[in-house]
N, C-alpha and C positions, 0 to 999 in steps of 0.2 A: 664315533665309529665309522662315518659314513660324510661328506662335505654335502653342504648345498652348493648349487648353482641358482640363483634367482633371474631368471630369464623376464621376469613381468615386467611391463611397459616398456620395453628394450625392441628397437628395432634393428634388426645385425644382417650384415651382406653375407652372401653364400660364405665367403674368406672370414667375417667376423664370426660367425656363428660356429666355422670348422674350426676356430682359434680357440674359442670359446670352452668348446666340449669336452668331456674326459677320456683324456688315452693315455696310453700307460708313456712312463720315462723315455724305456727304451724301446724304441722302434726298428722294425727290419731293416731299416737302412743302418744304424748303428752295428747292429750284429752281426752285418753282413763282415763287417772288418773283421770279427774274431772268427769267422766262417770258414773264411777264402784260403788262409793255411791249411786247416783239414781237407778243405776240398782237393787243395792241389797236391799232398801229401799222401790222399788216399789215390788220387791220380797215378800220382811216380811210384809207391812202395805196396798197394794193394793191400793182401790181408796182413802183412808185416805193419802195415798202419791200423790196421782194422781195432788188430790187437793192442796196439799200444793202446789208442783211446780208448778202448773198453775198459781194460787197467786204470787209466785215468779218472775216465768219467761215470764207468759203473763199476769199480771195484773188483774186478774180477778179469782173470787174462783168459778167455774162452780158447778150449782145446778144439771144438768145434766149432767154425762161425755157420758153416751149414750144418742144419738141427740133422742126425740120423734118423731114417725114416721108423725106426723101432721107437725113437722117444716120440715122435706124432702119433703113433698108437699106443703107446701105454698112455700117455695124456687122456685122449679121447676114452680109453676101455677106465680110469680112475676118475674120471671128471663126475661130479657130484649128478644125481641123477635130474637134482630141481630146476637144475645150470643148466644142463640140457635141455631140459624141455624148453627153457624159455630162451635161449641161444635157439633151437629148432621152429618155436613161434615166429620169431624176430624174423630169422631166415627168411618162410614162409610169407611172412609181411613183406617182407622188400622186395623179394623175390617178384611181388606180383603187384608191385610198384612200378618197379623197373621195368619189367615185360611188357610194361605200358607206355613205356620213353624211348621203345626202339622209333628212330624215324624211318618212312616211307621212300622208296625210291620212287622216281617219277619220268615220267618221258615230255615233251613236249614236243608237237607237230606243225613247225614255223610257217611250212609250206610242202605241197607236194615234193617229197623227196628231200626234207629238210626239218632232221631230228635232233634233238639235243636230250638228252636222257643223264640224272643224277642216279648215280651208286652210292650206298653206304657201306664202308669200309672197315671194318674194326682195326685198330692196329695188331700188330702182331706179339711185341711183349709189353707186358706193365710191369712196373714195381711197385707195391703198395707197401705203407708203413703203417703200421699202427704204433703206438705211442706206448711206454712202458715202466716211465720212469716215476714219478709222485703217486701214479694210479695205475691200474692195467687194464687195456679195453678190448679185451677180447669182442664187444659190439661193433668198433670200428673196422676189425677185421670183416667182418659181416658185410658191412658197409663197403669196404672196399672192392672185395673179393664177390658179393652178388651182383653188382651194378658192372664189373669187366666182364662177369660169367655171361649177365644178359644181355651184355654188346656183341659176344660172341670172338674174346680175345683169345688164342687161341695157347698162346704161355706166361704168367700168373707167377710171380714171385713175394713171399711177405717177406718184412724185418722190421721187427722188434728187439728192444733194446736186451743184452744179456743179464741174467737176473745172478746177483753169488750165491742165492739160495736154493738156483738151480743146478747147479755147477756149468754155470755160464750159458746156458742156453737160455732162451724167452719163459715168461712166463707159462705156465703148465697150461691153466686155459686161453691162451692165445695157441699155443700147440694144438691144445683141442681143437679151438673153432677151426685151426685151420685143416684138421684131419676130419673134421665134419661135414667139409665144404672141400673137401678133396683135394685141395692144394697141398703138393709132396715138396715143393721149392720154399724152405724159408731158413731164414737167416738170423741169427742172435748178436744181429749190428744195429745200435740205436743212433739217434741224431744224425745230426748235420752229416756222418761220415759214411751214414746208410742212406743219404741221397745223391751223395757223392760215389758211391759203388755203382747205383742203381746207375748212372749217369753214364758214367763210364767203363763200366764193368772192373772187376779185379782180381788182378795175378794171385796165383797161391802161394804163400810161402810154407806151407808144412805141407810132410808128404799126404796127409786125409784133405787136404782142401785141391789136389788134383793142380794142373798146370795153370789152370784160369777157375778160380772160385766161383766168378760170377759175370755171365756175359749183359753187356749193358743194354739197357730197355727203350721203350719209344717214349713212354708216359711214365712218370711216376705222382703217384697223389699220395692223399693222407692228409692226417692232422696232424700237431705235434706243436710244440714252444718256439719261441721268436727265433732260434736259431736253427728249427728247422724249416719254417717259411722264408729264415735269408737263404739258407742252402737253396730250396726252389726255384729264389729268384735267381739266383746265381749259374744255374744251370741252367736257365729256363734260356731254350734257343738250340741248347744242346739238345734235348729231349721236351716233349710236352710236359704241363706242370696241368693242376687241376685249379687251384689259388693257393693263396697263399693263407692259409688254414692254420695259422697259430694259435697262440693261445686264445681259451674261449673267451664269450662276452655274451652277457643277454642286458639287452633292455627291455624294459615293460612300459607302454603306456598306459595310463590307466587314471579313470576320473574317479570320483566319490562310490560310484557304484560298488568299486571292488572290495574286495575282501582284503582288509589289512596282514591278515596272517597266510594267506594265500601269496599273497605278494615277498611276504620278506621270507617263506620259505622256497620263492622259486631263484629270490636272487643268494639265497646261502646254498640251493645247490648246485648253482656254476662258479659260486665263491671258489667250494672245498676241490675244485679243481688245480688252484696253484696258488700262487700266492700274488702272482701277475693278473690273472684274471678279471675280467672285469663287468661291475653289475649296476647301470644305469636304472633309475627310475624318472620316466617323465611324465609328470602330473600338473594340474594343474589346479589343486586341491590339495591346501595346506595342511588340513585335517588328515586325511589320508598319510600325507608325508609325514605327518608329527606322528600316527598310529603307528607305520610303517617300523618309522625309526626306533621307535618304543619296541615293538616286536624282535628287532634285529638284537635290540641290548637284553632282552628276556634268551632268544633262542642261541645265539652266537655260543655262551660258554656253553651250553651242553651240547653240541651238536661233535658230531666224534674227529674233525677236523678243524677245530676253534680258533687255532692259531694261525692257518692257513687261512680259514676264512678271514680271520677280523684283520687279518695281514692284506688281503685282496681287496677287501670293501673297503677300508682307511686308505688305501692309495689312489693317485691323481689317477686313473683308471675308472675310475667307481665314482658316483654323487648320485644326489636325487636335483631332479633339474626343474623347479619351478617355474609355471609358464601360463599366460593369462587365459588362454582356451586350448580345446581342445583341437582346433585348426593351427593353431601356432606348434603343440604338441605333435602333430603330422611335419610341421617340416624339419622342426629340431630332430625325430627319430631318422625322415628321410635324410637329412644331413650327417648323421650318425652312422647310415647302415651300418644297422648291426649284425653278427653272425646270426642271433635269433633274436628277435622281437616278438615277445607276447603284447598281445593287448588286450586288456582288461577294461573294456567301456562299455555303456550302454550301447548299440547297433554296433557291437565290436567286426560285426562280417563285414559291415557296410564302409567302416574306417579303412579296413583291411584291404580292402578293396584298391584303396587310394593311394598304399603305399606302394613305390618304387623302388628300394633301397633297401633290402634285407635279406639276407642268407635265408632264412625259413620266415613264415611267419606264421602262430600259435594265438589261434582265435576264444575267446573269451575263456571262462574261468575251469575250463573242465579239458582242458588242451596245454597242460604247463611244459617245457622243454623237455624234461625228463622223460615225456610219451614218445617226445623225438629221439629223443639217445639212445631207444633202442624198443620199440612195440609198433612204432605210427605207423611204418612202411616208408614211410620218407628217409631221404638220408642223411647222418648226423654231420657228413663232413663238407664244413660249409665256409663260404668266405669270410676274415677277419680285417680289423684292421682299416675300415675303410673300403674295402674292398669289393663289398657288395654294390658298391655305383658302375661297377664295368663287369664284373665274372659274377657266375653259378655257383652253386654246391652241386659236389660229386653227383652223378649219374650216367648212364649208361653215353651221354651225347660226349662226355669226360673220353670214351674211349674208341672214337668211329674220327673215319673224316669222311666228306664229302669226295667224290671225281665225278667231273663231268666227264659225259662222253660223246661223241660230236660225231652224226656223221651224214654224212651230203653228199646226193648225186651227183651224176653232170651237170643236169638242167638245173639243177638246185643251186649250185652253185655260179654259174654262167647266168642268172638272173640276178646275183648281187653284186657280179666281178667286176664293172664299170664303178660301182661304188667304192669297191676297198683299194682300187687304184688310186680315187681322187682321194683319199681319208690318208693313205699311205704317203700320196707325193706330198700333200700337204703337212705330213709330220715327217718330212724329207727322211723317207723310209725306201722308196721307189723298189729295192730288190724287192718287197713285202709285195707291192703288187704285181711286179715280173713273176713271182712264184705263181699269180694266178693266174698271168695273161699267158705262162709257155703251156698251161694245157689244156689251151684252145688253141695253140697257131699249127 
């Protein structure tokens, strides 16, 4: 159901060890190639493209790709009451996460008369996607939409994939969350072709989608499947990206201490998310791994995505990866970064501590991923793929830039001006210090 890796007595360079590890077949680079047509497609032909794909890839030709504002309110006024309250928990939890990741503006005083002062800026539009297709996440809407709200971005657009059981618009509670959270801007355009809108905005072709459907954004984030972290990439330069937040992965490290059934129900519930997914165990304790695996072949048939799961955990994506300690387990998950990594060990805070390379990290046995997907207050949309060695997961710094602002006296300036003439001649620049020497002559 599941491969080994035996890592023990094996020493491997940073290049062997990433050779080593499991990740799935196809990688963003591969899907980029099946990408780059819809992107540029939805470029030239707008929602006349919009529609094709939906047709295509969700079954359905949406009469409306923007949802009418009357079906975000019957959504929200028919939305089950229990959904709500804990869509309004979760809220409330991020909510007061994020209010805590605004950053600081700052001045600094060089010298009399010589200030340099940082702004924080929110951009102006986002597009946010939530994902809609195997699953529906009305959470990551949450996630999206509270981390822009508390940057203080100022216009907020969703898209979610069109559902045929909606008569093409998104799922009903993705409607909701987003009439909960007051966003009136959303879209019933899934994948790669709703990062390609976002990007570049796009023309209407029927008369209810108006002259221009959708004007194009600064940032777009989200999660979504390998073909919508290539779309990211692919634009990324045009607009800001958050990462590239494909499909999910959790690894767990975890010694003797853990709990065997704890463990192989945290990796079946990022299984039953696709069939690409992928769910690493790194131990260093045979006994554990043989429990583990024994757990997986008990729990897998009845779990109510069985197929999807044993489809996720059987592929090169997934192993349990044996390894002599638990210091060598430290650099196999840092070589790994994973989107989440739980760790399950004795002084699991003080491991945790030490790692560098992980989208979230989910400290001993009463913190499994599933409190992050939608109750912790953290946020679910986080780097894949590797990816955790250079970017964040989504939050409020996702949507601000920095400006500096500069500004100097006379005298303030007239005590450096002999210096930036010789820095300037010397990177034979010289008009650079004429601009400071003509206002003193």
């Amino acid at each position: 159901m599941i491969t080994r890796i035996d890592l023990r007595g094996r020493i491997l360079s940073a290049r062997e060890l990433a050779e080593t590890l499991p990740r799935a077949e196809v990688g963003v680079e591969d899907a980029a190639h099946r990408v780059a047509p819809i992107i540029d497609a939805v470029r030239a032909r707008g929602a006349d493209a919009l529609r094709e794909y939906a047709e295509r890839f969700d079954g359905v030709r949406p009469e409306h790709l923007r949802v009418p504002a009357v079906a975000l309110s019957t959504a929200l006024a028919e939305l089950d009451p229990a959904v709500r309250a804990g869509l309004e928990e979760a809220i409330r939890r991020v909510r007061q996460v994020h209010a805590a990741q605004r950053p600081q503006d700052f001045t600094v005083q060089l010298a009399p008369g010589a200030q340099v002062r940082q702004r924080w800026v929110p951009v102006q539009r986002v597009g946010l996607y939530a994902p809609g297709g195997l699953a529906v996440y009305p959470s990551s809407v949450v996630m999206n939409v509270v981390a822009a709200q508390e940057a203080g971005v100022p216009s907020l657009a969703v898209a979610s994939p069109p559902q045929r059981d909606n008569g093409g618009l998104p799922h009903p509670t993705i409607l909701a969350a987003c009439a909960l959270l007051g966003v009136d801007e959303v879209y019933g355009v899934g994948g790669a072709q709703a990062i390609a809108m976002f990007a570049y905005g796009a023309a209407g072709s029927e008369p209810q989608d108006g002259q221009t459907l959708c004007e194009p954004v600064d940032v777009v984030t989200g999660p979504g499947n390998v073909f919508v972290a290539a779309a990211k990439r692919l634009v990324r330069g045009v607009v800001g990206i958050d990462s590239e937040a494909g499909t999910t992965e959790i690894a767990i490290l975890a010694d003797g201490s853990a709990d065997p059934g704890h463990v192989a129900v945290d990796l079946i519930s990022q299984a039953e998310h696709d069939p690409a997914a992928a769910a690493v165990l790194v131990t260093p304790s045979v006994e554990l791994a043989a429990a583990v695996e024994s757990r997986l072949k008990d729990l897998v048939p009845s779990t109510k995505h069985s197929q999807r799961v044993a489809q996720a955990l059987a592929g090169p994506q997934s192993a349990v990866v044996l390894v002599d300690d638990l210091e060598q387990g430290l650099q196999v998950v840092d070589a790994y970064g994973a989107e989440h990594l739980e760790i399950q060990t004795d002084d699991a805070a003080a491991l945790a501590e030490r790692v560098r390379s992980a989208g979230a990290i989910f400290v001993g046995p009463w913190s499994p991923v599933s409190l992050g997907d939608y109750m912790a207050g953290s946020n679910h949309i986080l780097p894949t793929g590797g990816c955790a060695h250079f970017s964040s997961g989504l939050g409020v710094h996702s949507y601000v830039k920095a400006v500096q602002v500069i500004e100097y006296d006379r005298d303030a300036l007239e005590v450096v001006a002999d210096r930036i003439v010789a820095v300037a001649n010397d990177e034979d620049l010289p008009a650079h210090g004429e601009a400071v020497r003509a206002r003193f002559l």
